[in-house]
MARBA-87044 format. One record per residue (C-alpha): z, y, x. Coordinates in pm, 1 decimal. Layout:
BEGIN
        pz        py        px
         Z         Y         X
...
END
This chain:
BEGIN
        pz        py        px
   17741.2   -8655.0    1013.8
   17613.2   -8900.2     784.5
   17925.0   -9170.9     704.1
   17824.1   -9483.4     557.1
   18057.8   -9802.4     471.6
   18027.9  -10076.3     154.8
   18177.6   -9958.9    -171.4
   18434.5  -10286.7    -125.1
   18591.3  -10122.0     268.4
   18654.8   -9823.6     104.8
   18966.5   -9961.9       0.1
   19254.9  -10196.2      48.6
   19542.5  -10265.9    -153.3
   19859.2  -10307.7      80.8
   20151.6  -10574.6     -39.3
   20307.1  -10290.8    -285.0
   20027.1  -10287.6    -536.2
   19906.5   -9936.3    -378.2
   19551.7   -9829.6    -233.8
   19516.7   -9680.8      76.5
   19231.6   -9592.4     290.7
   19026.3   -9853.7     486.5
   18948.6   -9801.4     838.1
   18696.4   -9544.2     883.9
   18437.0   -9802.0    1044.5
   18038.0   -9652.4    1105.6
   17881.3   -9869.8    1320.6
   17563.7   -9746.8    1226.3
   17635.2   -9373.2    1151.9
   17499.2   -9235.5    1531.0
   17183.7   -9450.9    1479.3
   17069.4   -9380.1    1153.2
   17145.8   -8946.9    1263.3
   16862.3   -9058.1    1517.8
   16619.1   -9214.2    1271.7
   16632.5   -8928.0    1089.6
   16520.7   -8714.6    1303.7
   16338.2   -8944.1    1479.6
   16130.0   -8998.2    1162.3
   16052.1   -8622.2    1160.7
   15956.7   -8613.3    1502.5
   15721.4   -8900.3    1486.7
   15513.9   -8744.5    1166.4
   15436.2   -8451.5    1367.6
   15347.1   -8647.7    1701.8
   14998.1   -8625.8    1828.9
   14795.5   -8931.4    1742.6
   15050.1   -8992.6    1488.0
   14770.9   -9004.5    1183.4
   14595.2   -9264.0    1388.9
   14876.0   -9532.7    1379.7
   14772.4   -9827.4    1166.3
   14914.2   -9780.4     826.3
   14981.2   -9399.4     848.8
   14695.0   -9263.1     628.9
   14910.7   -9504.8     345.9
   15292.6   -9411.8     434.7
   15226.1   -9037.3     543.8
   15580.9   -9092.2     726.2
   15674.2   -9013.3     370.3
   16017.3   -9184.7     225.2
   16159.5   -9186.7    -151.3
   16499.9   -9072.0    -161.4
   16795.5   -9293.4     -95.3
   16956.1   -9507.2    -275.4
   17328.7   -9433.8    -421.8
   17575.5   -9679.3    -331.3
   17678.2   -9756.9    -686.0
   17292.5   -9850.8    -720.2
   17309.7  -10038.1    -432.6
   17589.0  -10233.9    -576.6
   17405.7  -10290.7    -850.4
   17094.5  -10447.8    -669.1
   17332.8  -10651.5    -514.7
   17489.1  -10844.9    -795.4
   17174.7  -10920.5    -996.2
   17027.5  -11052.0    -615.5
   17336.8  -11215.8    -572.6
   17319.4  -11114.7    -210.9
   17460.5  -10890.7       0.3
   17218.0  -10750.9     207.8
   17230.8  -10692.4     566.0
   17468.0  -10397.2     692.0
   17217.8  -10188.0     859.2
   16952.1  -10248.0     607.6
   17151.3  -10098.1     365.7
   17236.9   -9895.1     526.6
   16881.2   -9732.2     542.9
   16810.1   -9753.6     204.4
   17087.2   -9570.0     141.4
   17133.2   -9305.6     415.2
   16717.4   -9275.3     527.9
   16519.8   -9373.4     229.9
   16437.1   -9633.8     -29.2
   16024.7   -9653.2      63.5
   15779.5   -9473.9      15.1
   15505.3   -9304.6    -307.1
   15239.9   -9448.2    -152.4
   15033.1   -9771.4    -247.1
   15237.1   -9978.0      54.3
   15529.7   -9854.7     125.6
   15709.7   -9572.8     301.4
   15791.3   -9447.8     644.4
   15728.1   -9773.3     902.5
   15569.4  -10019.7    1106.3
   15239.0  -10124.6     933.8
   15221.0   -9992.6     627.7
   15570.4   -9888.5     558.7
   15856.7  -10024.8     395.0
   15863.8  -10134.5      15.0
   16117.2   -9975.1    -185.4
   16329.2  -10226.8    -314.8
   16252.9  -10224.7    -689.4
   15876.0  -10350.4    -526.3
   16062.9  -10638.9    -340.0
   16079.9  -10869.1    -646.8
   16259.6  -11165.6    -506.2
   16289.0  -11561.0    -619.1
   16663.7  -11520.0    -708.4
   16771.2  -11868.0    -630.2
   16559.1  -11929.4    -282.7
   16704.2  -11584.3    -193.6
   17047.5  -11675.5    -189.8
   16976.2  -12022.8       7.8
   17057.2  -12027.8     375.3
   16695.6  -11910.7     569.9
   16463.7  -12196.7     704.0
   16280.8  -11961.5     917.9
   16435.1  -11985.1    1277.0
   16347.9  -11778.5    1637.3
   16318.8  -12111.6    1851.0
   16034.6  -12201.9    1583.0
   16235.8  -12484.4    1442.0
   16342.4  -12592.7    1117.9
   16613.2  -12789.9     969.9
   16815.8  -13043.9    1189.2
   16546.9  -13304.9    1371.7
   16265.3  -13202.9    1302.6
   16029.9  -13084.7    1551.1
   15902.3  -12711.2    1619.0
   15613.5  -12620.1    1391.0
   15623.1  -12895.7    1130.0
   15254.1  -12914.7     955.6
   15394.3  -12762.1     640.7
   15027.9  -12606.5     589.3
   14772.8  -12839.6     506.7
   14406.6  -12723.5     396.9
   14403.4  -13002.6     153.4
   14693.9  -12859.8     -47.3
   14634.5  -12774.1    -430.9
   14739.5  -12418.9    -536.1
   15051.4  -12548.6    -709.6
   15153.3  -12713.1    -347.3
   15066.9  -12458.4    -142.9
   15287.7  -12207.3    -376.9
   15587.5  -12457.7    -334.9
   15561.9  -12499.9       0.5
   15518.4  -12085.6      98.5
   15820.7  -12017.5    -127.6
   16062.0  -12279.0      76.4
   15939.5  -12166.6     362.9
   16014.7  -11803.8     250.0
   16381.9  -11904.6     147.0
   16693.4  -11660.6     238.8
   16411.7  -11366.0     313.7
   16315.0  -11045.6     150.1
   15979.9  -10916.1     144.6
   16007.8  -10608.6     299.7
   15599.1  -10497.7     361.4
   15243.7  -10573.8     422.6
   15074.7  -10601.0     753.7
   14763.5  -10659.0     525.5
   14568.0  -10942.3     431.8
   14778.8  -11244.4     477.4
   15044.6  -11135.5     699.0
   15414.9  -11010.5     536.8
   15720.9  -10851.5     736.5
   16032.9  -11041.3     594.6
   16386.5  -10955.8     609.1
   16640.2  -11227.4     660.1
   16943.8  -11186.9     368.8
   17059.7  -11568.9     376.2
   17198.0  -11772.4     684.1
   17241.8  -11795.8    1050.1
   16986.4  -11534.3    1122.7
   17056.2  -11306.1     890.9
   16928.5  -10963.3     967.0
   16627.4  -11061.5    1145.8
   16290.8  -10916.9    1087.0
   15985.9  -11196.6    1097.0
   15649.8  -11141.0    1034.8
   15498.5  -11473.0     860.9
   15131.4  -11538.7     787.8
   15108.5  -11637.7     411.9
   14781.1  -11852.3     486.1
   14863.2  -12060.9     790.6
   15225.0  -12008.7     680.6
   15338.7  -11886.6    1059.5
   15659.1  -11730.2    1129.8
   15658.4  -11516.7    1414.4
   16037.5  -11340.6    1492.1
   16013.7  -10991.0    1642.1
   16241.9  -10915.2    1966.8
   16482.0  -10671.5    1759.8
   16790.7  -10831.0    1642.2
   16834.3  -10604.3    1372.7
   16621.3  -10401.8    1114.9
   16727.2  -10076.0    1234.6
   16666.2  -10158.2    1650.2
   16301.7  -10279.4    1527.3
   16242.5   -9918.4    1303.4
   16401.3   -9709.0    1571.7
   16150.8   -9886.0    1821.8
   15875.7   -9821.4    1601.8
   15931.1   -9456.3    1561.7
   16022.7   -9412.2    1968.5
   15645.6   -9574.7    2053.9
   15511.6   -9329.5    1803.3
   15645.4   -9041.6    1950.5
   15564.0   -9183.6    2294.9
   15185.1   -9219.8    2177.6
   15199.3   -9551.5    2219.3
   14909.1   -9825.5    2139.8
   15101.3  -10029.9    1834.5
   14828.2  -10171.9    1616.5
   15028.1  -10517.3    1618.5
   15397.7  -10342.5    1674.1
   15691.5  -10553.3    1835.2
   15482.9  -10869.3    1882.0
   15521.4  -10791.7    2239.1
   15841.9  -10706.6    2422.6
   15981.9  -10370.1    2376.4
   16166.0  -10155.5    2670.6
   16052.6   -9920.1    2908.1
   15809.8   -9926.5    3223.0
   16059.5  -10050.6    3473.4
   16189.6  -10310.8    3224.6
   15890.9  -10497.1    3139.9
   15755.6  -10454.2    3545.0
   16070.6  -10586.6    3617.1
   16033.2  -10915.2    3389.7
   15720.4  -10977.9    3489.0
   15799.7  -10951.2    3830.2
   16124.0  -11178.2    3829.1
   16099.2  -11435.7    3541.2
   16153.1  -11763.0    3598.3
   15866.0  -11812.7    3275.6
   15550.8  -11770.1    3290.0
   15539.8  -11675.3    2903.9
   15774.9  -11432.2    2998.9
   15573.6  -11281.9    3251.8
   15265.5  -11310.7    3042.6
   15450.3  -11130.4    2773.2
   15560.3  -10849.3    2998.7
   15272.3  -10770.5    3083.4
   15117.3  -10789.5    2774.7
   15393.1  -10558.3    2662.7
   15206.6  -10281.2    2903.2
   14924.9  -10252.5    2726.6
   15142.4  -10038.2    2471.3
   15154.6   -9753.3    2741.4
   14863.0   -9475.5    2773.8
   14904.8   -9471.7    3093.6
   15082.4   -9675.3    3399.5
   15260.0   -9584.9    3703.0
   15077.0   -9651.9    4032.2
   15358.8   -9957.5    4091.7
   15239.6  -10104.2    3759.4
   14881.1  -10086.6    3842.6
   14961.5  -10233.5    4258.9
   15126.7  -10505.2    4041.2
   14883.4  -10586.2    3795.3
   14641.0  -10643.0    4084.9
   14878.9  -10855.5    4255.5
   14946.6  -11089.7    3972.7
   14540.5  -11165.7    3897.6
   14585.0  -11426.7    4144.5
   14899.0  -11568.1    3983.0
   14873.2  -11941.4    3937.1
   14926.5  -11889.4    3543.7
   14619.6  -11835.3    3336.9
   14779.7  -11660.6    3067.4
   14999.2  -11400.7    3329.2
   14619.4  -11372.7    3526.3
   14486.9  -11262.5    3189.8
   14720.3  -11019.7    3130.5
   14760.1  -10867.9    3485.5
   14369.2  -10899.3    3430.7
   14398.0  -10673.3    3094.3
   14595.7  -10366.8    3184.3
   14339.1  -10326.7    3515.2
   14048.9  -10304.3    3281.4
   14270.4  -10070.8    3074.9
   14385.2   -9882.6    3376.9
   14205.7   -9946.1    3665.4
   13871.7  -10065.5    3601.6
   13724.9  -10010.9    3948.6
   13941.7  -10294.2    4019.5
   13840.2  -10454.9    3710.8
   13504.6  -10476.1    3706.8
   13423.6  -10741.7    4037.8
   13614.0  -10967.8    3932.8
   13530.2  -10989.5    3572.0
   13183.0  -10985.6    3677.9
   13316.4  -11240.8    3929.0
   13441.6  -11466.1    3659.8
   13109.5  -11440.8    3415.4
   12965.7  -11608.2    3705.6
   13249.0  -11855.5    3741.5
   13192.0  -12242.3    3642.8
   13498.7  -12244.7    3459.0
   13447.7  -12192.6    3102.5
   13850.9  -12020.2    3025.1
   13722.0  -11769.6    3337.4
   13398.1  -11689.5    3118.2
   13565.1  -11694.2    2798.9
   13853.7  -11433.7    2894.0
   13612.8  -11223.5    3091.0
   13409.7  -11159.0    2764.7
   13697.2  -11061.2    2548.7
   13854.3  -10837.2    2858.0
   13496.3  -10671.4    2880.8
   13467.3  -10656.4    2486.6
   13793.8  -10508.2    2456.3
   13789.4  -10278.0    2725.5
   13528.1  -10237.5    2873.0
   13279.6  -10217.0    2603.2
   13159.0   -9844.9    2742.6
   13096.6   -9954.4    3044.2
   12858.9  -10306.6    2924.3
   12590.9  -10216.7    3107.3
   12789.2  -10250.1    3395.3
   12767.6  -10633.8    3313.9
   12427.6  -10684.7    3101.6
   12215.0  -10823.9    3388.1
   12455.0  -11121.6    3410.9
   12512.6  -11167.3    3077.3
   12149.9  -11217.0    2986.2
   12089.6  -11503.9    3286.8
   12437.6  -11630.0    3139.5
   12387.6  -11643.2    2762.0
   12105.9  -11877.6    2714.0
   12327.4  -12147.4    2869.1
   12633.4  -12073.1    2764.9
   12801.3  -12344.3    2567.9
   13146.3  -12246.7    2462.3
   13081.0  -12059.5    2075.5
   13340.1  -11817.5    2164.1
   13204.5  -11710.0    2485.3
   12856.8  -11678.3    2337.1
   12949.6  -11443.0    2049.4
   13155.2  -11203.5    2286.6
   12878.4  -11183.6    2488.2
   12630.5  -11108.3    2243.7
   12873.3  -10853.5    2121.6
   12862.7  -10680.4    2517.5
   12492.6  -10695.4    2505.9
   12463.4  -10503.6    2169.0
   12726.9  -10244.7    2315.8
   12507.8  -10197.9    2634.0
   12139.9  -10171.6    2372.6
   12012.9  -10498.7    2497.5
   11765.7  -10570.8    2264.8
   11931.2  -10972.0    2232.9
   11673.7  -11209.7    2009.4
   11445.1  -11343.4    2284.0
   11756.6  -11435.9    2490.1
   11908.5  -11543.3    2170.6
   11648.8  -11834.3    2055.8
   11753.8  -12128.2    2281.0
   12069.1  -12092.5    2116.9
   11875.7  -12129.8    1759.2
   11857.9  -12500.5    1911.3
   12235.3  -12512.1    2037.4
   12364.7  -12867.0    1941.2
   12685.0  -12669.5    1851.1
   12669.8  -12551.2    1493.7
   12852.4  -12259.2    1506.7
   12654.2  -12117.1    1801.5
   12331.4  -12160.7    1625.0
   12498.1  -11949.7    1345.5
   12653.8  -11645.8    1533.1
   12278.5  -11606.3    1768.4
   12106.3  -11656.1    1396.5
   12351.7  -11355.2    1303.0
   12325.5  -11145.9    1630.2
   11940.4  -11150.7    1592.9
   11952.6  -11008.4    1223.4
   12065.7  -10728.3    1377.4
   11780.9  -10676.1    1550.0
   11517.6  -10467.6    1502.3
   11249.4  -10650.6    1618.4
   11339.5  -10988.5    1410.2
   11053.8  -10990.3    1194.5
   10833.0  -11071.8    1529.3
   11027.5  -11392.2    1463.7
   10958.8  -11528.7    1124.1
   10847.4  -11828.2    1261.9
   11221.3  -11937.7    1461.3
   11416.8  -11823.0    1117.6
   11185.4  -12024.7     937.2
   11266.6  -12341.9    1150.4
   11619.1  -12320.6    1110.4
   11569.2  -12304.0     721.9
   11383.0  -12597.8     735.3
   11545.5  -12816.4     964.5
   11860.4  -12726.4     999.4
   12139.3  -12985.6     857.7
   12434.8  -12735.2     844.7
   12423.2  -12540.5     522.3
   12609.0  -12277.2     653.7
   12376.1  -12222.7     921.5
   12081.7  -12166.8     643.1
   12322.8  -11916.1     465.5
   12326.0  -11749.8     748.9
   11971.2  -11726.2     860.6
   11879.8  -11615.3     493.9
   12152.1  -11317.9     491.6
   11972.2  -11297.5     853.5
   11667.4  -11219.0     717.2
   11753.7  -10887.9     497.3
   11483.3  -10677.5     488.1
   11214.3  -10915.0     647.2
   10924.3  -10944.4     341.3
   10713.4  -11157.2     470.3
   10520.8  -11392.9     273.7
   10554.8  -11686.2     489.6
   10880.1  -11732.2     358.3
   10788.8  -11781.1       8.6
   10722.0  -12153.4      29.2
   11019.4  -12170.2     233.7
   11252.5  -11995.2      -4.0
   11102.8  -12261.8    -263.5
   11178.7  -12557.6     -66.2
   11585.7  -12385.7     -25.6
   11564.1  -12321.7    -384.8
   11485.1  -12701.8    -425.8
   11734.6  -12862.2    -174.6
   12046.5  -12662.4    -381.5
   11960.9  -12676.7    -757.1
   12339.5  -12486.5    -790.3
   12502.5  -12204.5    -594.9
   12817.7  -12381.2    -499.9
   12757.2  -12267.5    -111.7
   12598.1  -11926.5    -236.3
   12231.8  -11975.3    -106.9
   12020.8  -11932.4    -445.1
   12189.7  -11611.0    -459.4
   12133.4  -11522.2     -77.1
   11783.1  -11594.3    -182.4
   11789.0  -11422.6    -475.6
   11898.0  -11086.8    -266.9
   11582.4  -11142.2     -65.8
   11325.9  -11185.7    -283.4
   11441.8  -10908.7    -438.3
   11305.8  -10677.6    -139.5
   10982.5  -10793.7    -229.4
   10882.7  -10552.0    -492.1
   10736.6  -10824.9    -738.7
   10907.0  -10608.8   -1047.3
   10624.6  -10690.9   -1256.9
   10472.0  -10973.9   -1424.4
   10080.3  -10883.8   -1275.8
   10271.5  -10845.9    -970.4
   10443.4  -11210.8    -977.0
   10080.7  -11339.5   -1052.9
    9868.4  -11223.2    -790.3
   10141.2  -11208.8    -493.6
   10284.3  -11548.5    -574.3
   10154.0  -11882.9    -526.4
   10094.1  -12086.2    -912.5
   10295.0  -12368.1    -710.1
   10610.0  -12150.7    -583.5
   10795.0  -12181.5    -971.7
   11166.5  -12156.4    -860.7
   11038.4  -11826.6    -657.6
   10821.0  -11768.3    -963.1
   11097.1  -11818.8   -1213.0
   11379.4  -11643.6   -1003.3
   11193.1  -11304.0    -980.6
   11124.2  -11338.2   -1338.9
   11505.9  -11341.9   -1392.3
   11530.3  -11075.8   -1148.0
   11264.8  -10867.7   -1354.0
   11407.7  -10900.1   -1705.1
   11731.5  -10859.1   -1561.5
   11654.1  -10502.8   -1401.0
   11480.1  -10420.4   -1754.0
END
């Protein structure tokens, strides 16, 4: 049985001088026996190799650490590190070979020599708080990120927001899972987005109830791409919640939490149709979710119900529930999508939509060219995008051509040109000229967008440049000289 205590409880000195033994306290000791095995259980688990992060971890961990190592760690942090933390490190394993980290949620847990803490904001009392507040009076959620912040800002403001944690992995690209070592909270597991600078405190209380989940969902076969930012518990717990509290986040939550499961109990699924007439939009969503998921004969009316809806948050959730899951069944709602897309307003809505319509081999770009004209900017780009895809867009020189021209957004030209790969028409020439004219530098990356297309052209010679392009077309002219000499 694996017995684990600090080096310091191991002894006490009694009031003649002499040492005795402390009291033989394992709290942990039962919990990390089940880890372990757990941890074994969960690499052999079908599905297991699917779990985001697995192909990097392998379930693999380094060996522990020794306590005097430990010890160690904890004088030059000047910390002393949560009790069940260490007491994985040094009774499961200290992380993992691979590129990540080892064994765990995401892509596994750093060994601690990859940690490599600020020393002094380590030992300072945590900012980072569950009720999303900060220090005494000020508000939830302060604006601590502003896109107007220099590097040297930015860094100063990420690192005292980071304060009293340890960087314990990667849920890749700007997300980190942090361990709390300083404070009230200490012991808590948060994962913060670096970029927005977001804290987001999983429902564990401790590092090992958080792992233990992560390897009992594994086992179970459970859907965990973004583990413990829902609820954890069984069936009847979350039904339960959703069914009885007094919150309607709560309830949302609960449900949400179902999702996890492959598969629902028929009281689940009478539920979930139940609650798509609950008064909250975000438990209606949910409920909404695990019938498309589960039950998608009951599903399907009413999302097609709601793509017909005059409410716009109706439309807009329908598309994402059909997108993400019901995307093999988007023929079931193509007819309605392409009387609904050319008027659509919302960007959101559009681009989910367009998405549905490419799942169910709608061929999009004639219902896509109103939107070409949208007064919203980022509609124009995402149908200018959608109908790049298509194979038939070189029928439509003329509407690309338009938007190059006219258009006053410059990343709605970017996007027509990257639009365009593969299209060699000649009627663009003079076009590409005028671009090449309007931005004399590549600060928003269109000379080199334009570049890439002129490319496809085949001019590789200099008879070639003469006879296929106009005297008057010199930035073209000059460009695929470049692009000549360059390719030798």
């Amino acid at each position: 049985m694996f017995s684990w205590k600090r080096k310091k409880e191991r002894k006490n000195e009694n009031m003649d001088g002499k040492t005795e033994a402390a009291p033989q306290l394992e709290p942990f000791a039962v919990q990390i026996e089940r880890i372990r095995r757990k941890r074994l259980l969960a690499a052999q688990s079908p599905g297991a190799d699917d779990v985001f992060g697995a192909s990097s971890h392998c379930y693999r961990l380094n060996e522990p650490l020794t306590h005097a190592e430990l010890d160690t760690l904890e004088q030059e942090w000047g910390v002393t590190l949560p009790e069940d933390f260490a007491a994985f490190v040094t009774a499961v394993g200290n992380g993992g070979p691979g590129s990540y980290g080892g064994a765990g949620p995401y892509y596994g847990i750093y060994a601690v020599g990859r940690m490599d803490p600020d020393l002094v904001r380590l030992r300072q009392p945590a900012k980072l708080k569950p009720d999303r507040t900060w220090a005494a009076g000020e508000t939830a959620d302060p604006p601590v990120w502003d896109e107007d912040l220099d590097d040297d800002a930015y860094d100063e403001a990420l690192a005292d927001l980071m304060r009293g944690t340890l960087t314990i992995g990667t849920m890749g690209c700007s997300s980190e899972m942090l361990l709390i070592v300083s404070g009230e909270h200490r012991g808590r597991v948060v994962y913060l987005d670096t970029e927005y600078l977001k804290p987001f405190f999983v429902y564990e209380k401790n590092f090992l109830d958080w792992y233990e989940r992560w390897l009992d969902e594994v086992i179970a076969g459970f859907k965990i791409h973004w583990f413990a930012a829902t609820p954890g518990g069984g069936e009847t717990d979350l039904l339960t919640l959703a069914q009885t509290s007094a919150h309607e986040v709560e309830r949302g939550e609960a449900l949400k939490a179902l999702l996890r499961f492959p598969k629902l109990s028929d009281p689940a699924i009478a539920f979930a149709k139940q609650a798509v007439d609950d008064p909250s939009d975000q438990v209606r969503y949910w409920a909404l979710a695990l019938l498309a998921a589960h039950a998608p004969d009951s599903a399907d009316p009413i999302l097609l119900e709601d793509l017909e809806s005059g409410q716009a948050d109706k439309r807009k959730a329908a598309v994402q529930l059909i997108h993400g899951y019901r995307k093999q069944a988007a023929r079931t709602f193509a007819e309605t999508l392409q009387a609904a897309v050319p008027e659509e307003t919302d960007e959101e809505t559009f681009r989910f939509a367009t998405y549905i319509l490419e799942s169910a081999g709608i061929e999009p770009l004639p219902l896509l060219l109103p939107a070409f004209r949208s007064p919203a900017a980022e509609i124009r780009k995402s149908a200018i995008w959608q109908a790049g895809k298509s194979v038939r867009k070189a029928d439509y020189v003329e509407a690309f051509i338009d938007i190059l021209l006219r258009d006053p957004e410059t990343h709605v030209q970017l996007t027509a040109i990257q639009a365009l790969d593969g299209v060699k028409d000649k009627r663009l020439l003079p076009v590409y000229e005028q671009v090449l004219e309007q931005h004399p530098t590549n600060e928003h990356y269109i000379r080199s967008n334009v570049r890439h297309r002129l490319t496809q052209y085949g001019f590789n010679t200099h008879p070639k440049i003469e006879r296929g392009v106009p005297a008057d077309l010199t930035r073209v002219r000059d460009m695929l000289r470049d692009i000549m000499e360059e390719h030798g």
